[in-house]
C-alpha positions in Angstrom: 0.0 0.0 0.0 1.2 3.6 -1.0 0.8 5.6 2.0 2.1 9.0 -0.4 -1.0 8.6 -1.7 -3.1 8.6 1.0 -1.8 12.0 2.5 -4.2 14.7 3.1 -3.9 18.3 1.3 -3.2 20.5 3.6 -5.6 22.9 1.4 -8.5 20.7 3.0 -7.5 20.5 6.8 -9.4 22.8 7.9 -12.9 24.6 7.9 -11.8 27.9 8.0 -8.1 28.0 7.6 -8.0 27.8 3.8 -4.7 28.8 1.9 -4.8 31.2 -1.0 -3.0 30.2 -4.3 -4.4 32.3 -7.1 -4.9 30.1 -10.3 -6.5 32.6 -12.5 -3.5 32.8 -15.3 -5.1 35.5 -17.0 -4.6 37.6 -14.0 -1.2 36.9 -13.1 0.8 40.0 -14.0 -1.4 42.2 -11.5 -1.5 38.8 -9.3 2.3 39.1 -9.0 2.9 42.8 -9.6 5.0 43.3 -6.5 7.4 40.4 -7.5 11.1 41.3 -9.3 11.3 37.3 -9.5 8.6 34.3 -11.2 7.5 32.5 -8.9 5.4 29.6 -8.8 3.2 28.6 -6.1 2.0 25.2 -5.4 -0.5 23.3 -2.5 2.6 21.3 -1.0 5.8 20.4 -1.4 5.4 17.1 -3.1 4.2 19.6 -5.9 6.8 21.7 -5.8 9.3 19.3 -5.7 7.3 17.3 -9.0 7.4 21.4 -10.4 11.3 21.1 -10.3 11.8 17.5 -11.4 10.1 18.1 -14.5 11.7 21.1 -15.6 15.3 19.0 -14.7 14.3 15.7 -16.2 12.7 18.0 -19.5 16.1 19.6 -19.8 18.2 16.2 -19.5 16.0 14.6 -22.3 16.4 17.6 -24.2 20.0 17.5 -24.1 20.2 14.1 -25.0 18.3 14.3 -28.1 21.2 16.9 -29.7 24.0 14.6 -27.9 24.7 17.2 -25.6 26.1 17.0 -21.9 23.7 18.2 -19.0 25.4 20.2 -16.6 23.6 20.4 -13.3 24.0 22.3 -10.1 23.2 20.4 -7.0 22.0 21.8 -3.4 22.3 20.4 -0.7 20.1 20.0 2.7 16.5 19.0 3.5 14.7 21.2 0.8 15.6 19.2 -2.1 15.5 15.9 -0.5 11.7 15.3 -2.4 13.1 16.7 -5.7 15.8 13.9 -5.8 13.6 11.2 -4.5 11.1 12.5 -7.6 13.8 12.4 -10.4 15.2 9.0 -8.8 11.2 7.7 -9.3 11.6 9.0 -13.0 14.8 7.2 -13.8 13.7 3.6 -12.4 9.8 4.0 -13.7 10.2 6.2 -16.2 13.1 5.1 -18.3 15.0 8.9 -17.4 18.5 8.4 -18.1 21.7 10.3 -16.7 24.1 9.1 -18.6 24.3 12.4 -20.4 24.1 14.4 -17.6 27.5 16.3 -15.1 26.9 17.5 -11.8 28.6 19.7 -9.3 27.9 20.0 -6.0 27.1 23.8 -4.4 29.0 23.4 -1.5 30.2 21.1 1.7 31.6 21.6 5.0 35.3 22.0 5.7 37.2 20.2 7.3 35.2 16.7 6.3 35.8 13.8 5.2 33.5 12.9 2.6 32.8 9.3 3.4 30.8 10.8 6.4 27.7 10.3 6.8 27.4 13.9 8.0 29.2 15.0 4.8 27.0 16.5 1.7 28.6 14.8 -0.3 27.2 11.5 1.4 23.9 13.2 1.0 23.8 13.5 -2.3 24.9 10.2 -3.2 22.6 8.6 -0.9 19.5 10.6 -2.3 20.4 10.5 -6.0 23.8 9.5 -7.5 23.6 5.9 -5.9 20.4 5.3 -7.3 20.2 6.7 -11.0 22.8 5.5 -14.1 25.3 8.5 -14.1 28.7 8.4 -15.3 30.8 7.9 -11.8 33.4 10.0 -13.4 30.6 13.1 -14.2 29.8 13.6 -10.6 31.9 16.6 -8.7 32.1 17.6 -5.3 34.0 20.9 -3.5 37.8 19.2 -2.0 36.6 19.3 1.7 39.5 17.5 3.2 42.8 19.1 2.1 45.3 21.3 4.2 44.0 24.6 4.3 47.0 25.9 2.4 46.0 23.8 -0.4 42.4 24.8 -0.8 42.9 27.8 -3.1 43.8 26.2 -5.3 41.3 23.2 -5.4 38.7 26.1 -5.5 40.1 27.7 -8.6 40.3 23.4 -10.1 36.7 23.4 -8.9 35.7 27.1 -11.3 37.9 25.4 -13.7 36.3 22.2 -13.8 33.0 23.9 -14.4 33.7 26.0 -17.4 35.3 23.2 -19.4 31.9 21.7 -19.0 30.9 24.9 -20.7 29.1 26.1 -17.3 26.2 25.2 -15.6 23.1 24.9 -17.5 20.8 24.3 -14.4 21.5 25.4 -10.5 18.9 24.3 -8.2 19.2 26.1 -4.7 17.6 26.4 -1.6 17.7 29.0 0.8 18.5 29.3 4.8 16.0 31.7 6.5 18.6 34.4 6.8 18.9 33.8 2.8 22.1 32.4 2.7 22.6 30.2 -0.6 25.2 27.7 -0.3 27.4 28.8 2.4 27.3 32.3 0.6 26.8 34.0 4.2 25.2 37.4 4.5 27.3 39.9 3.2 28.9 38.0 0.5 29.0 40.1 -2.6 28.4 39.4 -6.3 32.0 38.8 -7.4 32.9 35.7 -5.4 33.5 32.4 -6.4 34.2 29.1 -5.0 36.1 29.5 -1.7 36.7 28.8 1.5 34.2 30.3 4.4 33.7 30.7 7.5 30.1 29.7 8.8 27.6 32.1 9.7 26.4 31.4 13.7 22.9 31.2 12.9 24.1 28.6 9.7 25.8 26.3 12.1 22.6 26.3 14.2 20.4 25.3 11.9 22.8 22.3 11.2 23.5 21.5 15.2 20.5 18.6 15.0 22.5 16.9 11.8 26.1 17.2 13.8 24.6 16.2 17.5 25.1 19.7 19.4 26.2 23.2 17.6 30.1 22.2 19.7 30.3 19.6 16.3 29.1 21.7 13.7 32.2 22.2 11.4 33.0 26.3 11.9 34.0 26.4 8.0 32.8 24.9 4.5 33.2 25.6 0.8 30.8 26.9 -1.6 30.2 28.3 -5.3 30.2 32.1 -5.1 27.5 34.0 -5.9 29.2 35.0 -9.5 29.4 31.4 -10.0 26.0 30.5 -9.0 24.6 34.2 -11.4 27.1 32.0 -14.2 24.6 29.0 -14.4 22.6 29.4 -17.5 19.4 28.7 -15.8 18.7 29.0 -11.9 15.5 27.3 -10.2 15.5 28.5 -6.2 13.2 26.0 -4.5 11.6 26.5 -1.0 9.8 24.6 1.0 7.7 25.6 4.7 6.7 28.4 7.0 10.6 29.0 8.5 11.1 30.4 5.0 7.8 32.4 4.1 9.7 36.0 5.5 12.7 35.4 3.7 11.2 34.3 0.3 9.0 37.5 0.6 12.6 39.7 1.4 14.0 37.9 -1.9 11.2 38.1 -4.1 9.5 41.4 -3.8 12.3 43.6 -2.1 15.0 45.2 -2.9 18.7 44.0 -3.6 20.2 43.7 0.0 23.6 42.4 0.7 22.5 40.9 4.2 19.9 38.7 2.2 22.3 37.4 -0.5 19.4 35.5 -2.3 18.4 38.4 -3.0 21.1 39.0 -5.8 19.6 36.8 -7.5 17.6 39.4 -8.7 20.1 40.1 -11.4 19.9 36.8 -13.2 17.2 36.7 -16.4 16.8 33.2 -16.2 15.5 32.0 -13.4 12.0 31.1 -11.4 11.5 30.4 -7.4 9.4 27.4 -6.5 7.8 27.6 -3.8 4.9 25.6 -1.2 2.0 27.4 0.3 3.6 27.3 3.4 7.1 29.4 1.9 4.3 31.8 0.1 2.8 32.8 3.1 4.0 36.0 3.3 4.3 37.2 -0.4 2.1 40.2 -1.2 -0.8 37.9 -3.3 -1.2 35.3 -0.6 -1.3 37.0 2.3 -2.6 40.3 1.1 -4.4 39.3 -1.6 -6.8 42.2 -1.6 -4.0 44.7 -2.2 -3.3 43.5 -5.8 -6.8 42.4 -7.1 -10.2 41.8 -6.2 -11.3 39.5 -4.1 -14.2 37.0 -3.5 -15.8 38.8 -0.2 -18.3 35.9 -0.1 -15.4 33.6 1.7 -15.8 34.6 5.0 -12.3 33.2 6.3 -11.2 36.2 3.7 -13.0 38.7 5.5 -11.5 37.8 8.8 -8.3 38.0 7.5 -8.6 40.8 6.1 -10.2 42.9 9.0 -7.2 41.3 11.4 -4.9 42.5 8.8 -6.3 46.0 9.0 -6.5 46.0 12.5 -2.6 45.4 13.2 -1.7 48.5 10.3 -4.2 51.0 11.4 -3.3 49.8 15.5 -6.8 49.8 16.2 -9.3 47.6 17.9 -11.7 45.8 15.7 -14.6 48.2 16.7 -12.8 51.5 16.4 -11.9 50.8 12.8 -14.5 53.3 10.4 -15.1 53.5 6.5 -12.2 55.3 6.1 -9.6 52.9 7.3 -11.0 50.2 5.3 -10.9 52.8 2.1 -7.6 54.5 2.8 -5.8 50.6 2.7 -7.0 49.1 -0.1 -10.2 46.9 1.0 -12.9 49.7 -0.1 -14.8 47.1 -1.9 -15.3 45.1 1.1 -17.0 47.4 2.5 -19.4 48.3 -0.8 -19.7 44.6 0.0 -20.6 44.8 3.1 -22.3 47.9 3.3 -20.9 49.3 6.9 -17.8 49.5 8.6 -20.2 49.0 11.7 -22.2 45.9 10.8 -18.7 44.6 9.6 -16.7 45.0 13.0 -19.2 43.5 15.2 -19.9 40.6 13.2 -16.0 40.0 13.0 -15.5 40.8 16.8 -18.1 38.7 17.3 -17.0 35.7 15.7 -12.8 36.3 17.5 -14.9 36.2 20.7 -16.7 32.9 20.6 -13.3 31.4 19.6 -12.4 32.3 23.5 -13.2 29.7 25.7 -11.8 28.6 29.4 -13.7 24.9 29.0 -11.9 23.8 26.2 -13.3 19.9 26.7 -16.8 21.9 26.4 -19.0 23.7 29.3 -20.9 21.1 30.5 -24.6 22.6 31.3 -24.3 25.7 28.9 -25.9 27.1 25.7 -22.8 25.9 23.5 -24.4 27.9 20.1 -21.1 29.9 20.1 -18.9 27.6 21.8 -16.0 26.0 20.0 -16.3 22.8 21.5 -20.0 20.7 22.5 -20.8 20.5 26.1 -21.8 16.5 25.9 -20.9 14.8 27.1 -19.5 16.3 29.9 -16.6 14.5 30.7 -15.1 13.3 27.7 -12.4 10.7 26.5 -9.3 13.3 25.4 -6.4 11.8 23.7 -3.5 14.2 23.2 -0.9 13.1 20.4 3.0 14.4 21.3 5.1 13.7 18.4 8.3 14.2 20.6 7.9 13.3 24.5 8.0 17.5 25.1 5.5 18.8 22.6 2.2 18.3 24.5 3.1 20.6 27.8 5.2 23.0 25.7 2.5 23.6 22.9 -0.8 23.0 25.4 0.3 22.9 28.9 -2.0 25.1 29.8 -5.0 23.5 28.1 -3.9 19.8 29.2 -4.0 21.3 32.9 -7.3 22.8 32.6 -8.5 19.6 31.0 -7.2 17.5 33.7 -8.6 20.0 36.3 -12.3 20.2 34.5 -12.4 16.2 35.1 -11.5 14.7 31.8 -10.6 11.3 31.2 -7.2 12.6 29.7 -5.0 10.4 27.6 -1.0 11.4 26.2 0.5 9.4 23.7 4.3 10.1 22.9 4.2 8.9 19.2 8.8 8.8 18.7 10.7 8.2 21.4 12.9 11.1 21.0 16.3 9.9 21.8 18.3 11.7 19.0 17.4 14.9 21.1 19.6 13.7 24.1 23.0 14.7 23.9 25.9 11.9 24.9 26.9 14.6 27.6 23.4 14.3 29.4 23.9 10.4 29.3 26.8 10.3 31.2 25.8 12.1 34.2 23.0 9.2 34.5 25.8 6.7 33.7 27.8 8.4 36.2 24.5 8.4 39.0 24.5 4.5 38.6 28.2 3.9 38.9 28.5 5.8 42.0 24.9 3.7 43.1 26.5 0.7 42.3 29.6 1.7 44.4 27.5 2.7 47.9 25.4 -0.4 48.0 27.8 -2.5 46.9 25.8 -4.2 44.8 27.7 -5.2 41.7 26.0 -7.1 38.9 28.2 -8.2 35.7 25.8 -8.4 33.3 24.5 -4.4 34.6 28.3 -3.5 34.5 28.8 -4.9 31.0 25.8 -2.6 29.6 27.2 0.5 31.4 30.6 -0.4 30.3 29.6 -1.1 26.7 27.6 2.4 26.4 30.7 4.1 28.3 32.8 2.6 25.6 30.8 3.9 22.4 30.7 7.4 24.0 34.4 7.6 24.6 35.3 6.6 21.3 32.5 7.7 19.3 33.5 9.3 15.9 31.9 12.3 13.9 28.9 11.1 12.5 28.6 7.7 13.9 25.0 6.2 14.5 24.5 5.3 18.2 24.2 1.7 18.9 21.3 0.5 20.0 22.2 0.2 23.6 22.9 4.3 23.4 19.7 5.0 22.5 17.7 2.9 24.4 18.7 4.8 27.6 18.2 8.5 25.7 14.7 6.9 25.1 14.2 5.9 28.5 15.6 9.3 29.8 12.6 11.0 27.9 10.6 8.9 28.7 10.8 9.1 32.3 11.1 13.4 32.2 7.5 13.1 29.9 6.0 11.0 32.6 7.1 12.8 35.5 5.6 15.9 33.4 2.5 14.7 33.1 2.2 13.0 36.4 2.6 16.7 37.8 -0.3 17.8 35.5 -2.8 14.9 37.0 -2.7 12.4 34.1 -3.3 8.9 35.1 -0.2 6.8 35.1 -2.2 4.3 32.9 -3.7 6.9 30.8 0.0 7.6 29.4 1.3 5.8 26.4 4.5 5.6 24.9 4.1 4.7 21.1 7.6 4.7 20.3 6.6 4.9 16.4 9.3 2.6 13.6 9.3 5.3 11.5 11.9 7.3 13.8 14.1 4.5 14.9 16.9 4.9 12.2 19.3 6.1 14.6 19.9 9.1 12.6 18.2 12.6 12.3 17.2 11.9 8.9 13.8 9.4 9.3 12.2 7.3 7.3 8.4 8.2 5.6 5.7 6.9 7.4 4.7 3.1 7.3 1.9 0.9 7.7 3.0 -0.3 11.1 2.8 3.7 12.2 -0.4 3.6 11.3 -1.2 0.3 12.8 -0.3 1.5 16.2 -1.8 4.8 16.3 -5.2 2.9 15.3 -5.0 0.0 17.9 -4.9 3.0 20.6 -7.3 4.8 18.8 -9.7 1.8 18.6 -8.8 1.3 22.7 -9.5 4.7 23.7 -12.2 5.3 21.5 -12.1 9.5 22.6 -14.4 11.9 21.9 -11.9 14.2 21.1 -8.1 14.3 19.6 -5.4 17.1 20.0 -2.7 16.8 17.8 0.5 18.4 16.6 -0.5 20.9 13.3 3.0 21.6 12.0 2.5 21.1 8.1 5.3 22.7 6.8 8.1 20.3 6.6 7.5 17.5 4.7 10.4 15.2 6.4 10.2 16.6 9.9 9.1 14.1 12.5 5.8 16.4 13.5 5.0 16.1 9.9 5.4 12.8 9.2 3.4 11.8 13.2 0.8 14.3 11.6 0.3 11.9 8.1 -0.1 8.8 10.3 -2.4 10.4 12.6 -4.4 11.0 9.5 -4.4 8.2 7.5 -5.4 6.3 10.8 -8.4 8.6 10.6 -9.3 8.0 7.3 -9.0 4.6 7.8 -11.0 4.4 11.2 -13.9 7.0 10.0 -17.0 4.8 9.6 -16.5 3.7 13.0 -19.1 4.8 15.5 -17.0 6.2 17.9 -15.3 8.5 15.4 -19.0 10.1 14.7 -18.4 11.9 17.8 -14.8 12.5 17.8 -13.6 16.3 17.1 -9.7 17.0 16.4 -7.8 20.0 17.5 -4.5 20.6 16.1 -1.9 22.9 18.1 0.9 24.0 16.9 4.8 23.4 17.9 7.5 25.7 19.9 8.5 27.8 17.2 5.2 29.6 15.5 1.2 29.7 16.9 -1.7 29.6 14.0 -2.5 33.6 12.8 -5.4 34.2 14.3 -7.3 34.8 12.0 -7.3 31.0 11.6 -7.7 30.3 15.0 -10.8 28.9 15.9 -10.4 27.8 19.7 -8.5 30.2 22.4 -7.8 28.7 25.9 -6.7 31.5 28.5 -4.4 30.6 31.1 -3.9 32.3 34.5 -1.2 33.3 35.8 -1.1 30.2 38.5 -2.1 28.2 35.4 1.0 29.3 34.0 3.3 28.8 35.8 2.2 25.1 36.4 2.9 25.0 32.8 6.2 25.9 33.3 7.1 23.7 35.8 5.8 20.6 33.5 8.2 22.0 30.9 11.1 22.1 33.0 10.4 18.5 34.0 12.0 17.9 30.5 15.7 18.1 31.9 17.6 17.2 28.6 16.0 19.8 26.2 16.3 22.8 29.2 20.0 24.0 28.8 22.3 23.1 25.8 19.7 21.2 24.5 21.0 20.1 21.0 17.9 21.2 18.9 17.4 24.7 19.6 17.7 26.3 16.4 18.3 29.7 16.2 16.9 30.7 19.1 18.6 30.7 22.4 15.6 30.8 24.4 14.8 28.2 26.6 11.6 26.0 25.7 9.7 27.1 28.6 10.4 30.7 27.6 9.7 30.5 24.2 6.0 28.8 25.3 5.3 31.4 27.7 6.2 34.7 24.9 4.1 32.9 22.5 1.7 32.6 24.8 1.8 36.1 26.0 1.5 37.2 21.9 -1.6 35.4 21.4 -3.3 37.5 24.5 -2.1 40.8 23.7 -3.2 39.9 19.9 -6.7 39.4 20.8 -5.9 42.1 23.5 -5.0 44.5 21.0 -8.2 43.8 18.6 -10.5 44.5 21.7 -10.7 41.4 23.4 -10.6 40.9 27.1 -7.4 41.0 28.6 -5.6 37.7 29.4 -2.3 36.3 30.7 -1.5 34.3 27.9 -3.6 31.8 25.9 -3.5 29.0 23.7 -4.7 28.3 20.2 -6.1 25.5 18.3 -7.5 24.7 14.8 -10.6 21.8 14.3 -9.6 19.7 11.4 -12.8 17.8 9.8 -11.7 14.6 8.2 -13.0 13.6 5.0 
């Protein structure tokens, strides 16, 4: 069974959440006036990736028709991971051949050796070159592991080895949410070329989960210049997710900025960006459409948008906004629509304050017309889906408390086990703890002291890039493990209402998983089918098509699909939350849960229950703000948002979005 197939568009998620991707072609040059570069939007990124595959695989055949070499540019990192997969597909059931076809690698990290597995070179052999019928001999990557004396020189060989191809006919890039393109960092100008660079902080972040801790990310790397990248005859810039929506917006529809170096590519004639919804979000046509044609004012999700929107650049409350403001910014015919400013703010105030609620498992006894969730029946089954053992008190805390407190029958289910988020340091001081146990009891026991000494071992010796044996990561499993069940035990769960899936799909051992698989979804439904809830909160980070909240997400889904005509899933709502780093806009929002204060800081103290991600924890991003603090100054956002729109004023609040399976 093809579970690719089964995977809901995240177009159709959600009620009143819809994404807006103008397909009217006629209309496309006032659709995408404020854009210097094409770009093409598309529903996911299994689209977007197919977008780019074609175009590669059209060129390659192309070539091969006039007996003509295809000289491609290769990026590297998660974005393109679906395009190769795609072309790979093409070649085994579609006949593509690569024999005619030359490619050169955009850049690597320095010093590495490139039989790592943490090399990019590894990476794009094991995503494409080891799977397709190129020429051996036609593949190129940047030296990575000469003396630094020598590099110079291998960097000029590398230019040189490119234009006696006769330069590259197609680049595909990504780009870094600070719009770094290779490892050109920000403030690398137009003229360079290949070379040797030092790494960016915030670049070696966003590669700290890869290398196992930010200490082992290499602090150099070589890269194609921006010159040699502006030489490639053709240049597709591909983009995938949310992280990148700001800095695809900076790049397409501003100006020229050295900081931004994507931007510079600007001055190329030949090139497109490809981008998701998600990457979109913030270009001019999606997420103000109404500034650069007319919109449909019947789609009430629009409207909200748009009155939000006006809100936040007029800095007024929803009812203090008059005619004018909605004429002097663009939306007058909303309001011909309409007919009042008036009748418009209090229906939209109206419909951001039933989205408030302190009963978020419904108020039993109550007139629930304007409720977000039903009031029967009054205590109900709740099963909340964590995709790491941390997500559920860092992205709902608050509500899980208020759930537990309102007398719920609350179940947690930690779908991966999360042991590539413990760093080997944090094991030791537990390997350490049961040493010095061992030693005041006196209670020796080989076969214990063999485990111990075997994991000691591995850590001591363990090399750059090496997979932790199993042994390793059954005890970072069992360390998160026991920090998300002393979490929720603070919060009043059951002890038997917690559930540790410990899904197949993450246990490669690396960072990079595996797509989800039939016995995922075999699991998640066996605890469905047990529960049986009457409602389901869940993790709603769409964005990144390989990340592990992603790929929990698609197996929560197609277990949903798959259980639907069951009785119990008649009267089964779900609520998607979303994950440390962003909250829904809430103008999609469509439940609110305030938290006190008290409630607050009870959150907190479930949070820091979660001793291996608090400090140094190895997946942090760019960000060096503790989880807890990140929770709480989203949380405090969301209330002064609705604070600032005329709300009530909270201490912070939580937001959710229903999805309504098919």
């Amino acid at each position: 069974m093809d579970l690719s197939k089964k995977l809901i568009s995240p177009n159709k998620l959600f009620a009143g959440a819809t994404y807006y991707l103008p397909v009217n072609l006629a209309h496309r040059d006032t659709l995408t006036k404020y854009e210097k570069l094409p770009t093409d939007l598309h529903n996911d990124a299994a689209d977007a990736s197919a977008d780019v595959a074609n175009e590669v695989a059209e060129l390659i055949k192309q070539k091969a028709a006039k007996g003509e070499t295809c000289v491609l540019g290769l990026a590297s990192g998660t974005t393109p991971v679906g395009l190769y997969k795609e072309l790979v597909r093409k070649h085994k059931e579609e006949g593509l051949s690569f024999k005619n076809v030359v490619t050169f690698t955009l850049d690597e990290y320095y010093k590495m050796d490139p039989e790592s597995n943490l090399s990019y070179t590894s990476f794009i052999k094991q995503n494409l070159i080891d799977h397709i019928d190129i020429n051996p001999e036609n593949v190129f990557f940047p030296a990575s592991n000469l003396p630094v004396e020598q590099m110079y020189d291998a960097c000029v060989e590398y230019e040189n080895k490119i234009a006696s191809f006769g330069g590259i006919d197609l680049q595909i890039l990504g780009i870094a949410p600070n719009g770094v393109i290779g490892f050109n960092e920000p403030g690398s100008n137009a003229n360079t070329h290949t070379r040797l660079i030092v790494l960016d902080t915030k670049t070696r972040m966003a590669s700290a989960k890869k290398f196992n801790g930010i200490s082992n990310v290499p602090r150099r790397g070589i890269t194609m210049g921006i010159e040699t990248i502006l030489g490639a005859k053709r240049i597709v810039l591909l983009a995938i997710g949310e992280h990148k929506a700001p800095i695809i917006h900076e790049t397409v529809e501003e100006e020229i900025d050295i900081d931004n170096p994507a931007s510079i590519l600007q001055h190329h004639e030949n090139i497109r960006v490809v981008v998701d919804c998600y990457a979109a979000a913030a270009l001019t046509r999606v997420k103000t459409p109404w500034l650069v044609d007319t919109c449909d004012w019947s789609d009430e999700h629009m409207v909200r948008k748009a009155v939000v929107w006006l809100c936040q650049k007029a800095q007024k409350p929803i009812l203090k906004l008059t005619d004018q403001d909605y004429n002097n910014n663009g939306l007058s015919d909303l309001i011909a629509h309409i007919g009042s400013a008036y009748n418009l703010n209090i229906r939209i105030f109206n419909e951001l304050q039933h989205t408030i609620t302190g009963w978020p498992g419904g108020k039993p006894n109550s007139d629930d017309t304007n409720r977000p969730e039903r009031k029967d029946p009054a205590k109900k089954k709740v099963m909340v889906f964590s995709p790491h053992p941390d997500d559920d008190v860092i992205s709902m805390g608050g509500t899980l408390l208020r759930l537990v407190d309102q007398g719920h029958d609350l179940h947690v289910a930690y779908e991966v086990s999360g042991n590539v988020a413990v760093s080997d340091d944090y094991v030791s001081r537990f390997m350490l703890f049961h040493e010095q146990l061992t030693e005041e009891y006196d209670g020796e026991n080989p076969k214990h002291m063999d485990y111990l000494n075997k994991i000691n071992t591995f850590i001591k010796n363990k090399k750059d890039g090496e997979l932790d044996i199993p042994e390793l990561r059954k005890i970072k499993g069992l360390i998160r493990r026991m920090e998300a069940k002393t979490a929720v035990l603070y919060a009043g769960v059951k002890p038997e209402n917690i559930h540790h899936l410990d899904l197949p799909f993450y246990e490669t051992g690396a960072v990079q998983k595996n797509p989800v698989g039939e016995a995922d979804v075999e699991i998640i439904k066996n605890l469905l089918q047990e529960v049986q809830p009457q409602q389901i909160f869940a993790a709603g980070d769409l964005s990144d098509p390989h990340g592990t909240h992603r790929v929990c997400l698609d197996a929560i889904f197609i277990a949903l699909e798959q259980l639907k005509d069951e009785e119990w899933m008649q009267n089964c709502w779900v609520w998607l939350y979303r994950g440390a780093w962003a909250e829904w806009d809430i103008d999609q929002i469509e439940m609110c849960v305030p938290i006190s204060p008290e409630e607050l800081m009870r959150k907190r103290e479930c949070i820091l229950r979660h001793g291996s991600q608090k400090e140094g924890a190895m997946f942090m991003g760019d960000d060096d703000r503790e989880f807890w603090q990140r929770a709480e100054d989203r949380n405090h956002a969301t209330a002064e948002l609705y604070n600032h729109l005329g709300m009530a004023e909270y201490e912070a609040m939580e937001a959710f979005v229903r999805y309504w399976p098919k």
